[in-house]
Phi, psi and omega in degrees: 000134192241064132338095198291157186290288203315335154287354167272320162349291193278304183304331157320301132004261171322292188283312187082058172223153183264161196315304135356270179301336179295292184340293231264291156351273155339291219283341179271323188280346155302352202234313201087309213207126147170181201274185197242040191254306202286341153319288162331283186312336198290286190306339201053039187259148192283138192304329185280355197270352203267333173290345190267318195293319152335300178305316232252345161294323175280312155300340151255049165034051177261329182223191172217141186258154201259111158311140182149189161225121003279168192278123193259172151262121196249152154292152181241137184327151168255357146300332161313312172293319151344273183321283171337305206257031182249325171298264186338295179318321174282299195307305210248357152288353168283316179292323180305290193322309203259027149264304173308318190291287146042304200281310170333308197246015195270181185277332190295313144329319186283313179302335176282308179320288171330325197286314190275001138338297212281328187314301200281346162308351190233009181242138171281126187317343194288339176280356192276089130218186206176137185287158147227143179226113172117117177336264189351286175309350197276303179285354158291318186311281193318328214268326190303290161339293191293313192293339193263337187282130188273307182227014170168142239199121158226143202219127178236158144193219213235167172309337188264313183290327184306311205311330208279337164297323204292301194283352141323299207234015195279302195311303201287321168328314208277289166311313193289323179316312206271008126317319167098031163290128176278146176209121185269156183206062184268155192172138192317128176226107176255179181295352172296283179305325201310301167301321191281335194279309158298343166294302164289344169283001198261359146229056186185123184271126185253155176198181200229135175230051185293323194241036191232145176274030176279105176234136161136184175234102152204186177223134169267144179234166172021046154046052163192335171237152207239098190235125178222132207287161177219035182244190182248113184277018184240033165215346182281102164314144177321303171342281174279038146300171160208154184202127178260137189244143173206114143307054206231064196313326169319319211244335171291315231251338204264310178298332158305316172306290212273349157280350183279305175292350173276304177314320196296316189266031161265181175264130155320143176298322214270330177246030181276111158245137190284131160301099210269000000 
């Protein structure tokens, strides 16, 4: 049986399987039903490996092993397994959650805490920074940012970047507003954008910088830590993103200035007109 890599590639992926098992998984939904000698021959998988790969399959409800001699395995439909392994993923990502919350009151945390207490005493503030590479990571760092900020949220981005924050970061915006954290927000606002734009004003003053030279994507929190993106996000994959964090007031307090004089000439959300 002849499997092109790049469909194995993909189903690897997809399933969250090693190599091995996608082979003997395919060369078995090709058969329906077989022993796992003829699997091994099918698949080219080494024979002692094939029984195990076989367990680990079967354990993720990919396949059903057949009572009987010899012991044989069936396939199971792949819209089922879809379902199965979709299933699994919510059970164990529910589990993972209630080990961790868990985790708040346990000693192993306090003890994590401490370490990382006694660590940063020993760090110079110029050292507190760092690259992030992947939309994702960029935006857990910023959910941080924000969960962390005491008196102020300044947000510059992009048209694009507004939509993917309100939904990324509106929970954490949303907590920091009923702190009583100021919070700023500019970014080009057009009729795309316009409702999402309104959605963030309700914790957040929002203004349009369409006409303005303020271009880039970054954010200050408390006139003291900095994460400023450093691609053009409409030529960059999400992947291949990139962002710099900086602990720095020198340098936050200095980029604040010049957007605080800038935040004065923008347009208001409330004084935008729309091109009909």
């Amino acid at each position: 049986m002849i499997i092109k890599d790049e469909f194995l590639s993909r189903l690897r992926k997809i399933f969250d399987l090693n190599l091995y098992e996608a082979k003997v998984w395919t060369a078995l939904l090709s058969r329906g039903t077989s022993t796992a000698g003829e699997l091994s021959n099918i698949s080219d998988v080494p024979r002692s490996r094939t029984y195990d790969i076989l367990e680990s399959l079967e354990k993720k409800g990919f396949i059903v092993m057949k009572i009987g001699k010899p012991i044989k395995f069936v396939a199971l439909k792949p819209e089922e397994v879809v379902e199965r392994v979709k299933r699994n993923l919510v059970l164990h990502a529910q589990e993972r959650s209630k080990r961790l919350e868990q985790l708040k009151g346990d000693q192993v945390l306090d003890e994590l805490t401490s370490l990382f207490s006694t660590g940063v005493k020993f760090v110079e503030p110029s050292d507190l920074s760092g690259s992030l590479r992947g939309r994702q990571n960029m935006y857990n760092h910023l959910d941080m940012m924000i969960r962390g900020a005491e008196k102020s949220i300044t947000i510059v981005t992009t048209p694009d970047g507004l939509n993917r924050k309100i939904e990324a970061l509106m929970p954490a915006l949303e907590k920091a507003k009923k702190r009583g954290v100021s919070i700023k927000v500019a970014a080009p606002i057009s009729g795309e954008n316009h409702k999402i734009a309104k959605d963030l004003s309700k914790v957040a003053e929002v203004k349009d910088t369409t006409n303005s030279k303020m271009q880039g994507r970054f954010t200050i929190i408390d006139s003291n830590q900095l994460l400023f993106m450093l691609m053009d996000d409409k030529s960059v994959h999400p992947n291949y993103d990139v962002a710099v964090w900086l602990s720095t007031p020198y340098f936050a307090q200095a980029l604040e200035g010049m957007f605080e004089q800038a935040w004065g000439e923008l347009t208001p959300l409330g004084k935008i007109k729309l091109k009909s």
